[in-house]
C-alpha positions in Angstrom: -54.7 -78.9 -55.3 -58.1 -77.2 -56.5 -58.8 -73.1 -56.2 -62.6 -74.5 -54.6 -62.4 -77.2 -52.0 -64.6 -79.9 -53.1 -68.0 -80.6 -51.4 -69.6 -83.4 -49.9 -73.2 -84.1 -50.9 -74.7 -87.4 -49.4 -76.1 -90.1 -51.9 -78.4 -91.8 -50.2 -77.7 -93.5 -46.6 -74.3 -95.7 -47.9 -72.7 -93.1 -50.2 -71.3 -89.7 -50.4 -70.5 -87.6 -53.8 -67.7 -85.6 -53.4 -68.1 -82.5 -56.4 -65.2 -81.1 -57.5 -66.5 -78.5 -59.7 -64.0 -79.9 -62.7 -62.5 -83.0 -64.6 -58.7 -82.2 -63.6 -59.6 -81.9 -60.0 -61.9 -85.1 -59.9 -58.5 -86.7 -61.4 -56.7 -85.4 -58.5 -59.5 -86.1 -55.7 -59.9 -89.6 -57.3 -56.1 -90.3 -57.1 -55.6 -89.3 -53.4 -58.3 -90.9 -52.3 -57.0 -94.2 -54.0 -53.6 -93.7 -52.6 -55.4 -93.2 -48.9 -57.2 -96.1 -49.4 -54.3 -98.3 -50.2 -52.2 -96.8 -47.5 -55.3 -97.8 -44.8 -56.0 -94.4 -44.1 -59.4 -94.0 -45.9 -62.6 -97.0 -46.5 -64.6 -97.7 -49.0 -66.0 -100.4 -50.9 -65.8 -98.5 -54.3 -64.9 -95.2 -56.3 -66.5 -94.2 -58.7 -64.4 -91.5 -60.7 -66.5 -89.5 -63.1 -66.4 -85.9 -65.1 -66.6 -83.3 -62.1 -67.2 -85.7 -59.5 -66.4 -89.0 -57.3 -68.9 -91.0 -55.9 -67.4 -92.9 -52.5 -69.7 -96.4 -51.9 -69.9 -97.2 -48.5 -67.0 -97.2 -45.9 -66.2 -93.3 -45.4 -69.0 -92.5 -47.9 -71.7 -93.4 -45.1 -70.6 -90.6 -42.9 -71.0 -87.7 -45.6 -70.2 -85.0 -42.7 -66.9 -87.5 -41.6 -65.8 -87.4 -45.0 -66.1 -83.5 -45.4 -63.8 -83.2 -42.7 -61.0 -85.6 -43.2 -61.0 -84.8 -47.3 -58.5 -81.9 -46.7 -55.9 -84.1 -44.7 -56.7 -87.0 -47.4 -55.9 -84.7 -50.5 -53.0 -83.0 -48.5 -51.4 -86.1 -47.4 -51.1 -87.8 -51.0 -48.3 -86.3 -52.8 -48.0 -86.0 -56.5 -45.1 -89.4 -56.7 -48.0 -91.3 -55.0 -50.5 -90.3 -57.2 -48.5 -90.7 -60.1 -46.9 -94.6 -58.9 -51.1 -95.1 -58.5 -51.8 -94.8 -62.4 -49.2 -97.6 -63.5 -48.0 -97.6 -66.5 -48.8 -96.0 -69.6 -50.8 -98.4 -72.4 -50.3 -98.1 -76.2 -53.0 -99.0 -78.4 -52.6 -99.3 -82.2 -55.1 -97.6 -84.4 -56.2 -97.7 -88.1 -57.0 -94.0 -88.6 -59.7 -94.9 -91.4 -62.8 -94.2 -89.7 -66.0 -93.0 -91.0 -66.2 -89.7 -89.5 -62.4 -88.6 -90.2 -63.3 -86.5 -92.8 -66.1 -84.9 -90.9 -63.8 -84.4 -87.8 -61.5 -82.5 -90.2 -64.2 -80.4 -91.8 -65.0 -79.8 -87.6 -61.7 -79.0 -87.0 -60.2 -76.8 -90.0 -57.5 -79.2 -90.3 -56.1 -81.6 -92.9 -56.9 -85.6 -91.9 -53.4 -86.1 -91.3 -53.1 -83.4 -88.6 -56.1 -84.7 -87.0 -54.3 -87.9 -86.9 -51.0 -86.3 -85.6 -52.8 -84.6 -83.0 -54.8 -87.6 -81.8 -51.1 -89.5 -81.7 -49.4 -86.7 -79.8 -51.3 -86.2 -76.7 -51.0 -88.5 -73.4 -54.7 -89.6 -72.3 -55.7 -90.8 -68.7 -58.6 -92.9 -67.6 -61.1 -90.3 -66.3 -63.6 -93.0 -65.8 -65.4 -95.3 -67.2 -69.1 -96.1 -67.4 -71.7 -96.6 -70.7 -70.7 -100.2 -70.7 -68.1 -102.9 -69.4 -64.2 -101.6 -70.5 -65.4 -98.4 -71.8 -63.0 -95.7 -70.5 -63.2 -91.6 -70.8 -59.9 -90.5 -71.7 -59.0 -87.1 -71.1 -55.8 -84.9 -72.0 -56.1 -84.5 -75.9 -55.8 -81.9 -77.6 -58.1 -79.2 -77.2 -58.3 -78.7 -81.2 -59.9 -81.9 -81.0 -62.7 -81.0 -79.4 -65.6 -82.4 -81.3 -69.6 -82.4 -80.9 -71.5 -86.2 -81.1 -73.2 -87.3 -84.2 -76.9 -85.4 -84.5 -77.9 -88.8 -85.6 -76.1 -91.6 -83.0 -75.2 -94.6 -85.0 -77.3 -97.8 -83.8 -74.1 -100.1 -84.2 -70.8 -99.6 -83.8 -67.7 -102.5 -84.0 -65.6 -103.0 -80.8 -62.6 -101.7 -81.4 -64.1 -98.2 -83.0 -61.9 -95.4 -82.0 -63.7 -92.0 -81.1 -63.9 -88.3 -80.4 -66.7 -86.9 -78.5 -66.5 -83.2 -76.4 -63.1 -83.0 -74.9 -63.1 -86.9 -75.0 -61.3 -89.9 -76.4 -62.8 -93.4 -76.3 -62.7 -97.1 -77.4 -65.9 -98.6 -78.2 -65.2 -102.6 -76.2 -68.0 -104.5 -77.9 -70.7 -103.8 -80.2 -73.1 -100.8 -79.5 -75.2 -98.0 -80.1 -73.6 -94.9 -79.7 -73.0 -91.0 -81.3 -69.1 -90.3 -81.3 -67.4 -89.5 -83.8 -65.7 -92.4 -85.2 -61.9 -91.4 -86.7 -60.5 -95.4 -86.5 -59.9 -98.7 -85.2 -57.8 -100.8 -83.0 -57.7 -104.3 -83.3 -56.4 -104.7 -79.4 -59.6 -106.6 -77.5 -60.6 -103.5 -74.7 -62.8 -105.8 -72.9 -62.3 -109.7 -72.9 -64.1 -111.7 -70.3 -61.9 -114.5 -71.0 -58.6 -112.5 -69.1 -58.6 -112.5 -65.2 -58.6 -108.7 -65.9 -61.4 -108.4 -68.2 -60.7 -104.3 -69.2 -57.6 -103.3 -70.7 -57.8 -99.8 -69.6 -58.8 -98.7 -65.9 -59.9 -95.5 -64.0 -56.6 -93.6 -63.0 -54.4 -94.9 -65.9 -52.6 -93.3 -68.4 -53.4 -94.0 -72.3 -51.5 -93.5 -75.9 -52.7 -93.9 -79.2 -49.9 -94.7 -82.0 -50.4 -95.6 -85.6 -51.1 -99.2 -86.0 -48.0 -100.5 -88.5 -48.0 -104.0 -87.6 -50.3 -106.2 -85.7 -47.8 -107.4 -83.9 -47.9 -104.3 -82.0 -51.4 -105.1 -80.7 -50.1 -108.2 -78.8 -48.8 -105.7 -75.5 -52.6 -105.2 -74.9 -53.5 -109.0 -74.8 -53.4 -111.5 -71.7 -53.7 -115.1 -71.5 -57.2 -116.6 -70.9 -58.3 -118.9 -68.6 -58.4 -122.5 -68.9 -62.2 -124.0 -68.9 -63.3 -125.8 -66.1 -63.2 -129.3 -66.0 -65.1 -132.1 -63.6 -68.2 -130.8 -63.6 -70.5 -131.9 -60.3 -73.3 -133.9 -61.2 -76.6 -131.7 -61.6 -79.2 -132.1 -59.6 -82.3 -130.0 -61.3 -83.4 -129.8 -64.8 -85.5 -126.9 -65.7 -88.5 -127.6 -67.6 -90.3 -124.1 -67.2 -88.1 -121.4 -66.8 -90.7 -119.0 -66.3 -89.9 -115.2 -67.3 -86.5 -114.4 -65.9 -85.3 -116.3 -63.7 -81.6 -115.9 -62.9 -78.5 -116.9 -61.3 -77.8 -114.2 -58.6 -75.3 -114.1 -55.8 -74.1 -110.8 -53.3 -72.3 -109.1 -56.6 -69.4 -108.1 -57.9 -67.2 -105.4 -55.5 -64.2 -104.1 -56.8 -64.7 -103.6 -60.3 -65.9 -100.5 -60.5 -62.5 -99.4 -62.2 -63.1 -101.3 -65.2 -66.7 -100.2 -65.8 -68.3 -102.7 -64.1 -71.6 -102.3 -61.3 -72.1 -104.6 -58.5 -75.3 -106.0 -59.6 -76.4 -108.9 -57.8 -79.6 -110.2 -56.4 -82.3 -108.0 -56.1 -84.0 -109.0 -53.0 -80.7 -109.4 -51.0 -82.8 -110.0 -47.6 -84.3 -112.4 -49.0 -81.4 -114.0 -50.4 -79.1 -114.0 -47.3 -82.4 -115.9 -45.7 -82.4 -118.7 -48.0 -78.8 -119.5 -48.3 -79.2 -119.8 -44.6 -82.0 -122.2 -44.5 -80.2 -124.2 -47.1 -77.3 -124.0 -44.7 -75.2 -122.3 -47.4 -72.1 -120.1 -46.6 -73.2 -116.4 -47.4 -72.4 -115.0 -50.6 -73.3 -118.7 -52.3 -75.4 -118.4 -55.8 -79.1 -118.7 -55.7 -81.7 -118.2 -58.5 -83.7 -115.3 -58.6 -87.2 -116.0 -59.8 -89.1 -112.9 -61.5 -92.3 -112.8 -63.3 -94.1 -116.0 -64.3 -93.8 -119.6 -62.9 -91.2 -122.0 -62.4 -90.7 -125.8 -62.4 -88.0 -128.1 -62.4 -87.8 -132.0 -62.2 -84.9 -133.2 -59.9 -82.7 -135.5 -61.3 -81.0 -135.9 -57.5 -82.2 -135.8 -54.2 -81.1 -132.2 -52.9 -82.8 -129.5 -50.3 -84.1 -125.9 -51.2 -85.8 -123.1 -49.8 -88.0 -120.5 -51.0 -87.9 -116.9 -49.8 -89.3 -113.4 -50.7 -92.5 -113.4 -52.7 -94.7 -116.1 -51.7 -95.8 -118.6 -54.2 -98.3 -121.5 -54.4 -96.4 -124.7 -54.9 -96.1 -128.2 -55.4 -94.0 -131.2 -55.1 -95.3 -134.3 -57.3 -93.5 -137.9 -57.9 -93.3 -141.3 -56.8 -93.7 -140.2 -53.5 -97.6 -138.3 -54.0 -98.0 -135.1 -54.0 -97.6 -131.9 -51.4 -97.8 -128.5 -50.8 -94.2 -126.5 -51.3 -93.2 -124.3 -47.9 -92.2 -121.0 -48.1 -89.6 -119.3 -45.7 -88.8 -123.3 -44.9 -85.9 -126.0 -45.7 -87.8 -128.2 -48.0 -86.6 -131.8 -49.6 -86.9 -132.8 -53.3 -86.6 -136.1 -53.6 -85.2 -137.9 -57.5 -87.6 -138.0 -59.5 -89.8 -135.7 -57.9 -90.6 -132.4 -59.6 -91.2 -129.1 -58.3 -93.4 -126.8 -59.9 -94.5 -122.8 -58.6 -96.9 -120.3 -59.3 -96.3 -116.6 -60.0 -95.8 -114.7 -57.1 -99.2 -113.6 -55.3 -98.0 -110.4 -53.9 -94.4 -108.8 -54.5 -92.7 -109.9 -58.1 -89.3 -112.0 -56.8 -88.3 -114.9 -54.5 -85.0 -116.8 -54.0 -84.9 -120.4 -54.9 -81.7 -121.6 -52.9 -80.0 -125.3 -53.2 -77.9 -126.7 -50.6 -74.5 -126.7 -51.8 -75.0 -123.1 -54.0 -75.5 -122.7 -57.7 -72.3 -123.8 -59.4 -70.9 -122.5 -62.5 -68.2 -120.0 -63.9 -67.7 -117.1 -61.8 -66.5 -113.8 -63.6 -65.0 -111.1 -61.4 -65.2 -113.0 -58.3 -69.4 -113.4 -58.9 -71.8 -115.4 -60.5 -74.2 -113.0 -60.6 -75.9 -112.1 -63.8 -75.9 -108.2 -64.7 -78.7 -108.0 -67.5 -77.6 -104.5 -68.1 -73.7 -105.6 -69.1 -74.4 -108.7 -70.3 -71.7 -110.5 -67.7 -72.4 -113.2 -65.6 -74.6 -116.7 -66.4 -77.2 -116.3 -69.2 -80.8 -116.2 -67.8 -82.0 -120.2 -66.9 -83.8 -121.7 -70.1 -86.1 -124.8 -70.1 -83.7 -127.8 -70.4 -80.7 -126.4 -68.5 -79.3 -128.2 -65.8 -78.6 -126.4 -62.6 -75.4 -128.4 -60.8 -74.4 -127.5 -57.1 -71.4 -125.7 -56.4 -70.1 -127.2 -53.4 -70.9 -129.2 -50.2 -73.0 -126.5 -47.7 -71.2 -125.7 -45.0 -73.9 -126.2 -42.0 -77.1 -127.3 -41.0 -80.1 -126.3 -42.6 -81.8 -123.6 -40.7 -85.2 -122.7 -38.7 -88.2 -121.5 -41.0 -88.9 -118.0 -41.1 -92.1 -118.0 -42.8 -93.2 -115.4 -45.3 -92.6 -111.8 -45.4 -96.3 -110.0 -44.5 -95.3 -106.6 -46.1 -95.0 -107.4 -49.7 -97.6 -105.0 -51.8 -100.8 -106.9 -53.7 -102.3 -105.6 -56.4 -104.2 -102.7 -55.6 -102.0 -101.5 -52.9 -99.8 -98.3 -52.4 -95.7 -98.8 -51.4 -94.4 -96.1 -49.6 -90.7 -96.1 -49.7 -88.0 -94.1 -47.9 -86.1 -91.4 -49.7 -82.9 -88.6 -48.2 -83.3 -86.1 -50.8 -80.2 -85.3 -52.9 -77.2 -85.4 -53.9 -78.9 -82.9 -56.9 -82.0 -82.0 -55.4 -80.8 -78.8 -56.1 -81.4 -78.9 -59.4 -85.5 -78.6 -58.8 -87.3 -76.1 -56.9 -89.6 -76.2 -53.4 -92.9 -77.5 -56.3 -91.0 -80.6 -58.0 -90.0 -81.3 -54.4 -93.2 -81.4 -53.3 -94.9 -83.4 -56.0 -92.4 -85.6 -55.6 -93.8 -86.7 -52.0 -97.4 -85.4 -52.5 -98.4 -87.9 -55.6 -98.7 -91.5 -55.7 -96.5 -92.7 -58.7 -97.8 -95.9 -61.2 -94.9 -98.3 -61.9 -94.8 -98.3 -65.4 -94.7 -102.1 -67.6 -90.9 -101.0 -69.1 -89.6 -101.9 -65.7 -87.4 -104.0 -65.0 -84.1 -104.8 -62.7 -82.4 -101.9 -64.2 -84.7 -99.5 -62.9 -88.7 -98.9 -61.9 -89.6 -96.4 -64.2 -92.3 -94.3 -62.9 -95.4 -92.8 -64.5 -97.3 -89.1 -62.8 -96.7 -85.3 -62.6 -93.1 -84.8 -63.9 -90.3 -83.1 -61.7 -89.5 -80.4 -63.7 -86.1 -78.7 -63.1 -86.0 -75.1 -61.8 -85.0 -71.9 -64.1 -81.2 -72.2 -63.9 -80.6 -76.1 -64.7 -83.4 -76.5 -67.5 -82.1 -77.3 -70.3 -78.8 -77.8 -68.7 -76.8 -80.9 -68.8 -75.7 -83.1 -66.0 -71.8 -84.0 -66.4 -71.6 -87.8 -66.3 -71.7 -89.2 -62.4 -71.6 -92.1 -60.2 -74.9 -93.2 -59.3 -76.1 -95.1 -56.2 -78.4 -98.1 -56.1 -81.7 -96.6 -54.9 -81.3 -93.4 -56.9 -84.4 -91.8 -58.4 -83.2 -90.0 -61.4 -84.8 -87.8 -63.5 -84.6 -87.4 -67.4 -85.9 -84.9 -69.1 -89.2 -86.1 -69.5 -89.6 -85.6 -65.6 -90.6 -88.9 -65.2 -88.6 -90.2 -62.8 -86.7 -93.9 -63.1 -85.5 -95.8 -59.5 -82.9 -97.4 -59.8 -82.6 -101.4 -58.9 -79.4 -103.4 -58.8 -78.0 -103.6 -62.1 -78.6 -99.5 -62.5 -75.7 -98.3 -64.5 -72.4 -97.1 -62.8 -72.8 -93.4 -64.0 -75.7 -91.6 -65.8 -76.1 -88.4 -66.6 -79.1 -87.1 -65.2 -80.1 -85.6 -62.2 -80.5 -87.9 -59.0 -83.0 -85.9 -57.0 -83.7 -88.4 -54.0 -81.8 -92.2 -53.0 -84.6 -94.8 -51.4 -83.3 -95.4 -48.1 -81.2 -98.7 -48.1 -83.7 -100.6 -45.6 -86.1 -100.0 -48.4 -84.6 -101.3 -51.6 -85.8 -104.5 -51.0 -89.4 -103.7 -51.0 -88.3 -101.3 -54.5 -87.1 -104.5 -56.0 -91.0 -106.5 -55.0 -92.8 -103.4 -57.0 -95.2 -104.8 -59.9 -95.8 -103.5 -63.3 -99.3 -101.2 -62.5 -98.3 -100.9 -59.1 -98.8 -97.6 -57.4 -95.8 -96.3 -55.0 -95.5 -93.1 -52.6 -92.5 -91.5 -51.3 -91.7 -90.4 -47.8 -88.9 -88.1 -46.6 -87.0 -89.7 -44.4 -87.9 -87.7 -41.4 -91.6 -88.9 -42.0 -91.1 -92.5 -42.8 -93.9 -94.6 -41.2 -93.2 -97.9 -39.9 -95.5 -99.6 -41.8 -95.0 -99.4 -45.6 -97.7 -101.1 -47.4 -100.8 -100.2 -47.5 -104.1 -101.5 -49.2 -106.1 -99.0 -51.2 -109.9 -99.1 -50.4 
């Protein structure tokens, strides 16, 4: 299949990246192992295709050394029919071939418009991958004359639908973005439509064609019918009348999606949130909020039961009935008419507010989980809203728990747990080192995308500076590192690829306490070989 095997590189302690040193052979690897995996003979919960690489979450991808050894038999086993059945059929997509950057693609290429056009029309595309946002897809295969640098100057908006050239690339900007391809026309076929049980039009492993666009009719191949709204709403049982800074709707994610562009995300705290559901008496997986910064307060227009878990935070209950002191780590009642009011967390940053029955609402992709990186899921609770169960629990409430003693105060040091790789070669034995040596400042931009970190930077060693990093698959926990050297840890709605060197993952016992880090906090890491038991501890 490939002149150089690929190679295994662990991501962390629930992922593998298998390199493949190329785009055609990430194609290949990417294909087998989705034939494999339909077939039963290979697990994961996700692959993430990329440019030269594919990222394996969980299943096979815990057992990096496993993995190395079976790939061979994997890519062996899947013959080319297989492969080829796996990438369905081929999708035609219209284009207006009026862009703004046609002529300057031209000029780039020595040709006339219309052979740029010609060219673009003539070649067969597949899905590399996708990543950047929601339905945007990589499509490789043109034609090498094609071949185009970005825009010096990236454009701060694009329209969905913009067709574009950048590197060895074609794309379809799916809704309205930033970005620094070169923009040669326009489709009017919806690439992304959260409306359609399949939200993206084109997926990882497909096969792509652009034509001329003639009629509109044309476009109508591309469309599918949308859901109908729901209807007989459950009667809500909270009104929000301080919403505080973010608070969410979170839940366990979204798995499976990873194909159309599309992370996990989910709640940040996920111990935390597995606790509460459970005190509640909710089935797992059932949507909770997700309380960040600030204060929250609701009034409750029904009598209904919640718990409060992860960061701690003075509360009260007031009403009709007097007045009392909120539990944490505890089933609690809420009476009608009653209203619930709580405090900013005292140490850590988020806690889980569950409600017997769940958080109702419209689920997208199986979740109702809000991705604030995307933009997908509910929109982030506002005073007024009306929070409405989702269903009847399905078992007793449980026994308190109390609170979690480990979450950092202000003034304290986190030490987290990190494996280093999967590109720790890219820095030498001294970024290494100050890596583990300093004591890092969480810096106010953070935020659930990432912790972006403030010290020494990491500086790359001789032969990757100035080098750049083919687009990957990146693992929650990363800690990647721009060229600044200021490295960013990645939370749960991290992008699905970025193209920047992952030096170290956080071990996944310690995301939690990642998620709890405040803006101005101060955090240490620890190789995994010398992680102590304890990982908070109070500066003096």
């Amino acid at each position: 299949m490939t002149t150089r095997p690929p190679s295994v590189k662990p991501a962390g302690t629930t992922a593998a990246l298998v390199d493949c040193d190329s785009l055609d052979a990430a194609l290949d690897v990417f294909a087998a192992l989705s034939v494999a995996r339909e077939r039963g003979e290979f697990y994961a919960d996700e692959l993430v295709p990329a440019a030269q690489t594919v990222l394996v979450l969980g299943g096979d991808g815990r057992d990096p050394r496993g993995l190395a050894a079976k790939l061979p038999r994997l890519l062996g086993a899947s013959d080319a029919a297989a492969r080829a059945d796996h990438a369905g059929p081929e999708v035609s997509i219209p284009v207006h071939y009026s862009g703004p950057d046609l002529a300057e693609v031209a000029a780039l290429t020595g040709m006339s418009e219309e052979a740029v056009v010609a060219r673009h029309t003539a070649a067969s595309y597949a899905v590399a991958f996708t990543g950047f946002a929601p339905g945007f897809a990589y499509l490789s295969g043109g034609d090498p004359a094609l071949a185009v640098p970005r825009r010096e100057t990236p454009r701060p908006r694009i329209h969905p639908g913009s067709v574009g050239l950048a590197g060895a690339f074609s794309g379809v900007y799916p809704r309205e973005s930033p970005g620094g391809w070169q923009i040669i026309g326009s489709t009017s076929a919806q690439m992304w439509d959260t409306q359609r049980e399949q939200p993206a039009v084109l997926l990882a492993g497909g096969r792509v064609r652009f034509t001329v666009a003639r009629e509109e009719a044309a476009i109508a191949a591309v469309r599918a019918p949308r859901r109908a709204p729901a209807e007989n709403l459950p009667a809500a049982v909270l009104r929000v009348v301080d919403a505080g800074l973010q608070t969410l709707v979170q839940d366990a994610g979204r798995l499976g999606a990873a194909a159309m562009g599309v992370g996990r995300a989910g709640t940040a705290i996920r111990g935390a949130y597995r606790a509460a559901n459970a005190l509640v008496g909710n089935a797992p997986g059932t949507a909770a909020l997700e309380l960040g910064h600030g204060g929250f307060a609701a009034d409750a227009l029904a009598t209904t039961v919640l718990a409060l878990t992860g960061a701690a935070r003075p509360g009260r209950i007031t009403g009709p009935f007097g007045s009392r002191n909120v539990a944490h780590g505890a089933p609690f009642r809420l009476s009608a008419g009653e209203r619930l009011t709580l405090s900013p967390a005292e140490r850590g940053l988020r806690s889980i507010l569950a409600l017997r029955g769940g958080v109702g609402g419209e689920a997208f992709l199986g979740s109702r989980a809000r991705d604030t990186l995307a933009g997908l899921g509910p929109a982030p609770v506002a005073v007024g809203d009306e929070i409405r169960p989702a269903g009847a629990a399905t078992h007793a409430v449980g026994a308190p728990t109390g609170q979690d003693p480990d979450l950092p105060a202000p003034g304290d040091v986190t030490t987290l747990r990190v494996i280093l790789g999967p590109r720790d070669d890219w820095f030498d034995a001294e970024a290494i080192a100050r890596l583990t040596d300093q004591t890092w400042r969480v810096a106010p931009q953070s935020d659930r995308v990432g912790v972006r970190l403030t010290g020494e930077p990491l500086r790359r060693d001789a032969v990757h500076s100035g080098v750049e990093l083919p687009s990957e698959g990146v693992v929650l926990g990363s800690i990647q590192v721009p060229p600044d050297g200021q490295p960013v840890l990645f939370l749960a709605d991290h992008p699905l690829t970025g193209g920047y060197p992952v030096i170290a993952v956080v071990h996944d016992d310690d995301i939690d306490l990642a998620a709890q880090l405040t803006p101005g906090g101060a955090v240490r890491f620890t190789l995994i070989a010398d992680a102590p038991r304890t990982r908070t501890e109070t500066r003096q």
